[in-house]
C-alpha positions in Angstrom: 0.0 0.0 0.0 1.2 3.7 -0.8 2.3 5.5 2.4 0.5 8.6 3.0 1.2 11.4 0.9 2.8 15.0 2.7 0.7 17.8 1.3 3.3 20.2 0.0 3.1 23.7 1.9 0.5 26.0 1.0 2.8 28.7 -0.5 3.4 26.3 -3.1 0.2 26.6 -4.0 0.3 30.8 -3.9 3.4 30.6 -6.2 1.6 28.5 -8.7 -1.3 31.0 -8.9 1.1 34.0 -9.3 3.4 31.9 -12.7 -0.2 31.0 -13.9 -1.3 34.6 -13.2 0.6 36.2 -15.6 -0.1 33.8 -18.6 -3.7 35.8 -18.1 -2.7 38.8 -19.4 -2.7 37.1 -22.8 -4.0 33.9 -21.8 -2.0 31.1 -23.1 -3.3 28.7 -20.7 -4.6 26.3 -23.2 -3.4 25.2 -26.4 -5.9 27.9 -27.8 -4.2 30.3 -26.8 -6.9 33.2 -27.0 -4.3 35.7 -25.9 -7.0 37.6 -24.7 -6.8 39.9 -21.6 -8.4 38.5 -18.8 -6.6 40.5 -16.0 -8.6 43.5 -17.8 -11.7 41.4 -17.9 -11.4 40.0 -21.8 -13.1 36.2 -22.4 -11.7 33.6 -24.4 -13.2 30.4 -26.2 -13.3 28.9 -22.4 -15.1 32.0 -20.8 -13.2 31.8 -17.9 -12.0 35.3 -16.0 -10.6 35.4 -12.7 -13.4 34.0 -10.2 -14.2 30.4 -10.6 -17.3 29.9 -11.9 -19.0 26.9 -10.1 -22.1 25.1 -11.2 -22.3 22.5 -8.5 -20.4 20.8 -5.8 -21.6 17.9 -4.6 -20.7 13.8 -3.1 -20.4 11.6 -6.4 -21.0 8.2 -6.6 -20.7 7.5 -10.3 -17.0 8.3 -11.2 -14.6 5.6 -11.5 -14.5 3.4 -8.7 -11.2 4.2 -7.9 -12.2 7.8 -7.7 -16.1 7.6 -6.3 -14.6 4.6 -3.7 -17.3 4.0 -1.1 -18.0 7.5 0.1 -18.2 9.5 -2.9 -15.7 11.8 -4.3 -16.1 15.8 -4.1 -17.1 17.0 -7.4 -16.4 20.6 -8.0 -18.1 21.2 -11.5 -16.7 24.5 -13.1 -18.2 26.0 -15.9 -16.8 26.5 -19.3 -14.3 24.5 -21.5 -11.6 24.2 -23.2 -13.4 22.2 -26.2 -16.9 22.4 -27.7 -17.8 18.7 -27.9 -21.3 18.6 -30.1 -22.1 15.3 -27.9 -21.6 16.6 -25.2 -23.6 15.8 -21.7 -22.6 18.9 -19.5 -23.3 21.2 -22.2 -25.2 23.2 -20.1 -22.1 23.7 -18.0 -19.9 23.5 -20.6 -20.7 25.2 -23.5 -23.4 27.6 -21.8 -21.7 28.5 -18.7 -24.9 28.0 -15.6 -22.9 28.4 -12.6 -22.0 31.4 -10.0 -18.8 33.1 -9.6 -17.3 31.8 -6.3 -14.6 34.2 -4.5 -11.1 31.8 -4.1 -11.9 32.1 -0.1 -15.6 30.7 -0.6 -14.2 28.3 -3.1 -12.1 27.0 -0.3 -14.7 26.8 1.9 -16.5 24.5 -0.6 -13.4 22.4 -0.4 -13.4 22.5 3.3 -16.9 21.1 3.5 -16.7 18.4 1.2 -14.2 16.8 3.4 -16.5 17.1 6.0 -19.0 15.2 4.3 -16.9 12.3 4.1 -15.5 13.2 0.3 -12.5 10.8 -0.4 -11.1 13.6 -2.5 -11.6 16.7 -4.5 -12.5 16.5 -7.9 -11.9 19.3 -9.9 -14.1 18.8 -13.5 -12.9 21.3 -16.0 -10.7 22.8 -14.1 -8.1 24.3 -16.4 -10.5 27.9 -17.4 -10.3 28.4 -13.5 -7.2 27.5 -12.6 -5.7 30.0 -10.8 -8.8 30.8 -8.5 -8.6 27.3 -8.0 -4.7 27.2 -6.7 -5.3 30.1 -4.7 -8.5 28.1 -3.1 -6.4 25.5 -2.6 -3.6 27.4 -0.8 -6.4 28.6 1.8 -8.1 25.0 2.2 -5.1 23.6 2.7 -4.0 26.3 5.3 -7.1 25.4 7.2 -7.0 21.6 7.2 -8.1 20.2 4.5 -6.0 16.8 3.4 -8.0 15.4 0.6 -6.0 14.6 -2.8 -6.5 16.5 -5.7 -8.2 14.8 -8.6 -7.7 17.2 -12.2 -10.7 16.1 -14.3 -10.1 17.1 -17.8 -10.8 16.4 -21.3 -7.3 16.1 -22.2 -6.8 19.1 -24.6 -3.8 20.7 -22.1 -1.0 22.5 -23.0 2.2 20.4 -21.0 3.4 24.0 -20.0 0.5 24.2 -18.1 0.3 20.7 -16.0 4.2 20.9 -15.6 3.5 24.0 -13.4 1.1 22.0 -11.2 4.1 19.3 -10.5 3.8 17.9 -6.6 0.1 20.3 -6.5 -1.9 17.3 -7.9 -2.1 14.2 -6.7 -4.4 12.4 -9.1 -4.7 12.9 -12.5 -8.0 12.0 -14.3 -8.0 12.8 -18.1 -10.0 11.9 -21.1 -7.9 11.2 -24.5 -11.1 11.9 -26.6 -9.6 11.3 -30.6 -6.9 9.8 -32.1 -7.1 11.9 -35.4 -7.1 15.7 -35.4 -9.7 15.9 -38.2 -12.4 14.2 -36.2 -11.5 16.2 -33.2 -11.5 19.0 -35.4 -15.2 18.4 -36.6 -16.5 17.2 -33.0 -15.0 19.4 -30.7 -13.3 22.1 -32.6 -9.9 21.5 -31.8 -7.9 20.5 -34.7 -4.9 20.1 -33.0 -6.5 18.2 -30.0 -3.9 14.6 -30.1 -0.2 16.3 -30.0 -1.7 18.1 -27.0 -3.4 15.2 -25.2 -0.2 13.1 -25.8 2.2 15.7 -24.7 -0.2 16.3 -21.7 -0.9 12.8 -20.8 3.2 11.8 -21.0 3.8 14.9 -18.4 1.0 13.8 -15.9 2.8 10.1 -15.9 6.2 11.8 -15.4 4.7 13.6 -12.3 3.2 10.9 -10.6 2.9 7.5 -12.5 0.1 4.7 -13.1 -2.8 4.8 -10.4 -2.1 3.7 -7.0 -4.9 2.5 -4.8 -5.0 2.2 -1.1 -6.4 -1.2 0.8 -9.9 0.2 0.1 -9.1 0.2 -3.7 -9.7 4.1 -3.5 -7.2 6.5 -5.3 -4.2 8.2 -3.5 -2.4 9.3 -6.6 -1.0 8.3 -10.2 -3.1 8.8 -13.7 -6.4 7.3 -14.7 -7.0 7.8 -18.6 -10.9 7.8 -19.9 -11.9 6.7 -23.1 -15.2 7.4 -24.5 -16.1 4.7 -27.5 -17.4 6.8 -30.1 -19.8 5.5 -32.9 -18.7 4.3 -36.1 -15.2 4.3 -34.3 -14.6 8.5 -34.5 -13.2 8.0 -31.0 -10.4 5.9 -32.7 -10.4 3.9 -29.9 -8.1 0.8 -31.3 -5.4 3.2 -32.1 -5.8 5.3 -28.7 -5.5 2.0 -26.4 -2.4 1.1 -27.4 -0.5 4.6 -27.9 -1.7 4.6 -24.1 0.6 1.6 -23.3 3.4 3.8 -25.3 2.5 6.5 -23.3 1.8 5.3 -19.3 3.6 2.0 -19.5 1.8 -1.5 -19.8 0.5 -0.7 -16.1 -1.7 2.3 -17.3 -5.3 2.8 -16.0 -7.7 3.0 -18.1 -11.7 3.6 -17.9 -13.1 2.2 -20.9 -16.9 4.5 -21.4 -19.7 3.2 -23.0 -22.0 6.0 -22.3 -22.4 7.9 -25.2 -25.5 9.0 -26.1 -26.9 11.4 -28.8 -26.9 15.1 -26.8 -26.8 18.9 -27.1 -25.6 19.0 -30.9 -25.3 15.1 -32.1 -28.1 15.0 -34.2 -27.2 17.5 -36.1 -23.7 16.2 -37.0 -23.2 13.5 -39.6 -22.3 10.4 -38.1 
């Protein structure tokens, strides 16, 4: 079994904010790359500014078990994203942005009372748009007691800049890798360059902290877990992305293989 992991000090956290801070100016915090001016109150493609926006936060029993474990995990949802999935079944969150700006303090007090609830850690969905909100958050839960893991929750589409700044911040890294050809991401979540990303993203996360580790319980204390959503008529390119993962993690990679796909938000209207 892991041993328990030391919580690095909350200034850590602060500095991380402040490097990330400065990217806003002409944010470059996603391989977008808007360059837009959010310090002076410009949106990119993600919408994010400099509050979290927070839609709900809640116990969640229907992540991966490894993640949910018996007690649920603490789902933060943030609103906005980096991509514009036409299947997608947050859209509402995602692509039309329902949610409240949350000061970093109250953020941390969200933290601080998921724990209490019994959360076995807190899971950050979309975080990236929010991210340095979120590290100062962090910073102040952790100054105040709070010793639940971090899980990131994103779709993948990362710059590696961006993760290698949260090196020893996260503990638990939960990301999708969505395509394995540009041109179908590209049509279905307008990102055409979505798979150099992901796979420079994905091989940074393993470099941090390695394949998933579990503790007796079978609950996650840190490492990667990669999702994979199977696409119809194989868009997702899923017998191509399963072994680049091997290539990627190592033959001890975790994987969640998804079934769930249904037809929502803008589906029908896309061929295929």
């Amino acid at each position: 079994m892991p041993e328990p992991r030391k919580f690095p000090d909350p200034q850590a956290y602060c500095r991380a904010a402040r490097a990330l801070k400065r990217w806003l100016k002409a944010c470059v915090i996603c391989p977008r790359g808007c360059r837009v001016d959010r310090l002076h109150g410009e949106h990119g493609f993600c919408g994010g500014g400099l509050k979290a926006v927070v839609n709900t936060a809640q116990l969640h029993h229907g992540e991966e078990p490894p993640i949910s474990g018996n007690q649920g995990s603490g789902t933060v949802f943030f609103t906005g994203c980096t991509l514009a999935c036409r299947f997608c079944q947050n859209y509402q969150i995602s692509q039309e942005g329902y949610g409240e700006e949350v000061s970093s303090e109250d953020l941390a007090a969200i933290f601080l009372r998921l724990q209490l609830n019994g959360a076995h850690n807190l899971n950050l969905v979309t975080p990236t748009p929010h991210l340095v909100p979120i590290l100062e958050a962090l910073a102040i839960a952790r100054e105040n007691g709070c010793v639940l893991p971090v899980v990131y929750n994103t779709s993948g589409y990362e710059r590696a800049a961006t993760i290698r700044k949260l090196a020893g911040l996260v503990e638990i890294y939960l990301p999708d890798y969505k395509y394995f050809d540009n041109q179908v991401a590209a049509r279905l979540s307008d990102a055409p360059n979505y798979v150099e990303h992901c796979r420079a993203a994905l091989t940074e996360m393993h470099r941090q902290v390695g394949p998933l580790q579990v503790d007796a319980d079978g609950v996650a204390v840190q490492g990667v877990l990669v999702r994979h959503l199977v696409l119809p008529h194989n868009f997702s390119g899923t017998d191509q992305v399963l072994p680049d993962l091997v290539k990627i993690g190592g033959p001890e990679v975790w994987v969640g293989l998804m079934s769930q796909y249904n037809p929502m938000y803008k589906a029908c209207d896309t061929p295929g």
